[in-house]
N, C-alpha and C positions, 0 to 999 in steps of 0.2 A: 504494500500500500504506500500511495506517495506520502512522505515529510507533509506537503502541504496539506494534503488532505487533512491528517493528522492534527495538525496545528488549529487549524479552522474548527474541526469538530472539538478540540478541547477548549476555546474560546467560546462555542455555542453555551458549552457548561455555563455559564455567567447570568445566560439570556431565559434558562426554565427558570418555571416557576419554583424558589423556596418554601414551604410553608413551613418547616416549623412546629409541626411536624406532620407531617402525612405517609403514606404506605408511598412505600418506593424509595424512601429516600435514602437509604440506605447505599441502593444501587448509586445515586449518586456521588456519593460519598465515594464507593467504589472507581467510581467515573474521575473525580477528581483526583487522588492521590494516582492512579495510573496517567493522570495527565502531565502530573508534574514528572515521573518516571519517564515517559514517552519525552516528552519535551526538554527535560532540566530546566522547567520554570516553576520554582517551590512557591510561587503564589495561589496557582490552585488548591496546596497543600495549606497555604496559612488562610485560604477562603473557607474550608469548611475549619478551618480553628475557629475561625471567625463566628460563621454559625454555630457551633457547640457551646463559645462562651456567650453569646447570645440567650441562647436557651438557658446556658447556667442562672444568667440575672435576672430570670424571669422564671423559674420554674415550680415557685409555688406560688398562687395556687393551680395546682395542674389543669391542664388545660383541653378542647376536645381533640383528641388522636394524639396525646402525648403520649399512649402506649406505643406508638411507633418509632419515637424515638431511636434511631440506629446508635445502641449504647456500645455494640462491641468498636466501634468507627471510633465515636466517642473519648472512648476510653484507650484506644489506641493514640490519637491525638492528646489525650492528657499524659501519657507516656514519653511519647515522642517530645512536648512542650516541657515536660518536669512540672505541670501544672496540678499541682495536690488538690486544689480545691475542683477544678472540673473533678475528680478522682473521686472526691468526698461526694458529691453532687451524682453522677452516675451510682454509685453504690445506693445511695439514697434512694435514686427511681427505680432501684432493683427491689428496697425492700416494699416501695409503692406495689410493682408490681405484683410482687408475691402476697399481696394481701386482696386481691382479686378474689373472688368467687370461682371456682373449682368444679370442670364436669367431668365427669370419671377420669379425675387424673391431670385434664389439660385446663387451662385458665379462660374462662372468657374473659376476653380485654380486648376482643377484635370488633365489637359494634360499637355503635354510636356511645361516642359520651355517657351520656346521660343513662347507658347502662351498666356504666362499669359498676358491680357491686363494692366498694372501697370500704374496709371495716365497717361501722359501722355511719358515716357520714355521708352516705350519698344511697339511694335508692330507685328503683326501676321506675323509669314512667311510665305509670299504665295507662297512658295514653298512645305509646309508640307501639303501632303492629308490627314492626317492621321484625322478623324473626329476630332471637337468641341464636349466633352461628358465631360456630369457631372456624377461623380461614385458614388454609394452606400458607398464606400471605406471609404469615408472622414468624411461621416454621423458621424463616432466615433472620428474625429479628433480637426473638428471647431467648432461645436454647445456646447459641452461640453467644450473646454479650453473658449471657448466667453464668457459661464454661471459662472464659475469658478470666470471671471475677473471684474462680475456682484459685488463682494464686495470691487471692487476699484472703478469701474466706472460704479454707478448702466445701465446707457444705455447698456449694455454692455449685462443685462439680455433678452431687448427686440430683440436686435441684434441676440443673439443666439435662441430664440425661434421662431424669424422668417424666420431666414434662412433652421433652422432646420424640422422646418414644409410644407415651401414651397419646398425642398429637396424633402423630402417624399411626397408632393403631386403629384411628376414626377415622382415618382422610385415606389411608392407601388401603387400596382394594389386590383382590387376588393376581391380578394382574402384575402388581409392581407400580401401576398406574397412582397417584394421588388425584381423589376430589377435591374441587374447589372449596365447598363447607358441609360444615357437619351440623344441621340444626339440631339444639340439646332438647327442645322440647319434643318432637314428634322420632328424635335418637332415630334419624337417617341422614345422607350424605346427600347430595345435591345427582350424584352420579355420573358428573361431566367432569370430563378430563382437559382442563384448562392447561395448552400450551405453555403459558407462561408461568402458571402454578406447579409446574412439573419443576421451572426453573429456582421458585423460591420454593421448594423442599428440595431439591438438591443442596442448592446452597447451602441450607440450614444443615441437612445433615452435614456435609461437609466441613465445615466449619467448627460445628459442635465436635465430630470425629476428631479434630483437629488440634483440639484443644483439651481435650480430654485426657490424664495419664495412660500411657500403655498397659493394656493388662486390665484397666477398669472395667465394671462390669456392667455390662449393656453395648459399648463401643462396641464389640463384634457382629451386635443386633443391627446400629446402627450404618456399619459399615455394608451386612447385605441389604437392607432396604436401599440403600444409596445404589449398589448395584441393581437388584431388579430394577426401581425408576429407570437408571440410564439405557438399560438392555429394553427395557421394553419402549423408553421414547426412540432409542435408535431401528429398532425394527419396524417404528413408521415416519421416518423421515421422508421427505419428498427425494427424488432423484437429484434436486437443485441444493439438497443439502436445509432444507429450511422445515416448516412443520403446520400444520392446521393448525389456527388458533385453540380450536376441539382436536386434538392429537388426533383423537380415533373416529375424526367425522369429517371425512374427505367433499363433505358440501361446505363446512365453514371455507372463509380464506386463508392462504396461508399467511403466516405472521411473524414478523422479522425479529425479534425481539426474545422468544423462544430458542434460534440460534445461538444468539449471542449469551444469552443465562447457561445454551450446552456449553460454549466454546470455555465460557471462562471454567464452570463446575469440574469438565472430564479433563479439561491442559492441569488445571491441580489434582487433581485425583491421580492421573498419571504420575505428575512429578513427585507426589507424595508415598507411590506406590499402594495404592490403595487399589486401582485395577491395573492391567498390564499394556503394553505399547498397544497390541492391536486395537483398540480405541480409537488410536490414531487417524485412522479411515477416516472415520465417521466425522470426527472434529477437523482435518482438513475438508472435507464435504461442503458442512457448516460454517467452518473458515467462509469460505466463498460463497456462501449465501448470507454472511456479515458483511464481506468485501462489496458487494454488489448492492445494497443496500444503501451505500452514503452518498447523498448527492452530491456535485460539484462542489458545496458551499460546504460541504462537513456536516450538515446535516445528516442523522440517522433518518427513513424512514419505511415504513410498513408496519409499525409498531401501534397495536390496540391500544383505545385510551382506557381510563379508567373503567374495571371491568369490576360489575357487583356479580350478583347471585341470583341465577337464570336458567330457563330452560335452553336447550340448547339453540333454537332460533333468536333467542337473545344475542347469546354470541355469535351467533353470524352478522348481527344486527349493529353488534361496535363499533364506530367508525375505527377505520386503523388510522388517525393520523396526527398521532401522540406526540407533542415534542413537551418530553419531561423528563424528573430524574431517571426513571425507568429506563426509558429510550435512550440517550444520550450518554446515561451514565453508563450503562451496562454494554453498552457496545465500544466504546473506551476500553474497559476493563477487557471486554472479550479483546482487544489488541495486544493490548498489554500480554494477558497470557499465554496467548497464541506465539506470541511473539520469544517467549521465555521458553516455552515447551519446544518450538523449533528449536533453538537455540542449546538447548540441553540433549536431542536428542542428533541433531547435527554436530555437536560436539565431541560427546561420548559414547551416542548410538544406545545408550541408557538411562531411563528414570529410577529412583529409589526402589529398591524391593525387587528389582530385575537383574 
């Protein structure tokens, strides 16, 4: 891919929308720290400090979707900065979040505001129909910042490997496949296999796997559902390398943005030796249906906008033309480690554990 391409699409970064928090942002977060990698301009890396200490001086009283918070980012960045008080403040919204309301095992804190049950200071409106669902979505959000927070307060490891596994015990079906949500009151799954939700439970497994000590228990669990998802989104990938919005419903469109959640998840599971080179196919495949996706100007596009919880003519129904952290940032990041996996395997002809 050209330099400039490159350059332009990490400048786009600047131009989505921040909120502050909302679902996806994570991915951008993503986006940005591979920006300043790809480029050697550490400004996109002090833009999200920017945003975290942001959120810091404003974090209580919490606010609506501040369960989405990308704490493992986060707290990465108060690392990286020697910034103890972001540090004090992320562990903070951990113990927020573990004081959530609990359904068999995993947390709702994926609806609206107004339903997070918070000890005992906040309450359900029973005025909102809108279902009680836990999302696929978050899989990449909490499991991994909880694992992360595993070297300050080791409980912290068990916490995340348990939420993380009872999650995916609602959302991933026989296939390997994950649903997009799991409503707690009617305890069924939505049944659609959202492309892009395939990508945040990869990630999430990933991440959490990653962080986890060797030998910990459940990691093993973790690591085969990480491989069925992959095996099973790779045996419907399009020929062009990209995927149905609906993985397994060849009348949705396809959607660009599912590549690039593969490219980055299996370039580190490779390098981490978590599955083995011949993966590789499939993620140069995918390479090239990220490649083929950035317009002249650096823009990523083909990418679903925000996608709620539907039948599946709903998601056909999504416009795809998303320019967000989602889009933007995740396709960055798929360069970036596309870029590192060649590079390791052009080298030494080997990833870890090979």
């Amino acid at each position: 891919m050209e330099r400039e391409i490159v350059e332009r699409a990490a400048r786009l970064l600047f131009n989505v929308e921040w909120r502050v928090w909302y679902f996806g942002g994570n991915a951008g977060f993503w986006g940005l720290e591979a920006a300043s990698t790809l480029t050697g301009d550490d400004s996109y890396t002090c833009f999200a400090y920017g945003l975290a200490k942001a959120w810091c001086a404003r974090r209580t009283p919490q606010r609506k979707y501040d369960q989405t918070l990308p704490g493992l980012e986060c707290l990465e960045l108060a690392r990286r900065f020697s910034d103890a008080q972001l540090v004090e403040a992320v562990i903070g919204h951990a113990e927020w979040l573990s004081a959530h309301e609990r359904v068999e095992g995993a947390w709702l804190t994926d609806d609206d505001y107004p339903r997070l049950i918070w000890v005992d200071t906040l309450s359900i409106h029973p005025d909102d129909d809108y279902p009680r669902l836990i999302w696929v979505d978050t899989l990449s959000i909490h499991p991994p910042f909880l694992a992360a927070l595993g070297e300050y307060k080791r409980e912290y490891y068990d916490v995340a490997c348990e939420l993380l596994l009872n999650h995916a015990r609602l959302l991933q079906d026989d296939a390997g496949l994950f649903c997009h949500t799991y409503n707690v009151d009617t305890q069924t799954t939505d049944g659609v296999h959202w492309g892009r939700g395939q990508g945040w439970a990869l990630m999430g497994l990933l991440e959490t796997w990653k962080r986890l000590p060797d030998g910990f228990s459940g990691r093993d669990e973790i690591a085969s559902r990480f491989r069925r998802c992959l095996e099973a989104l790779e045996a419907l990938q399009t020929p062009e390398g990209s995927w149905h919005t609906v993985v397994d419903d060849p009348e949705s469109y396809t959607e660009s943005s599912t590549a690039a959640f593969y490219v980055i998840a299996a370039s580190q599971a490779i390098t981490h030796g978590l599955i083995p080179r011949k993966h590789y196919t499939y993620i140069k495949r995918a390479w090239r249906a990220v490649e083929n996706s950035f317009s002249g100007d650096g823009r990523y596009l083909g990418v679903s906008e925000d996608t709620w919880s539907g039948d599946k003519q709903y998601y056909r129904s999504v416009p795809k033309r998303s320019f967000s952290t989602w889009s933007q940032g995740a396709a960055l990041a798929a360069i970036k480690e596309y870029i590192a996996l060649r590079g390791l395997l052009n080298g030494s002809g080997k990833a870890l554990g090979e």
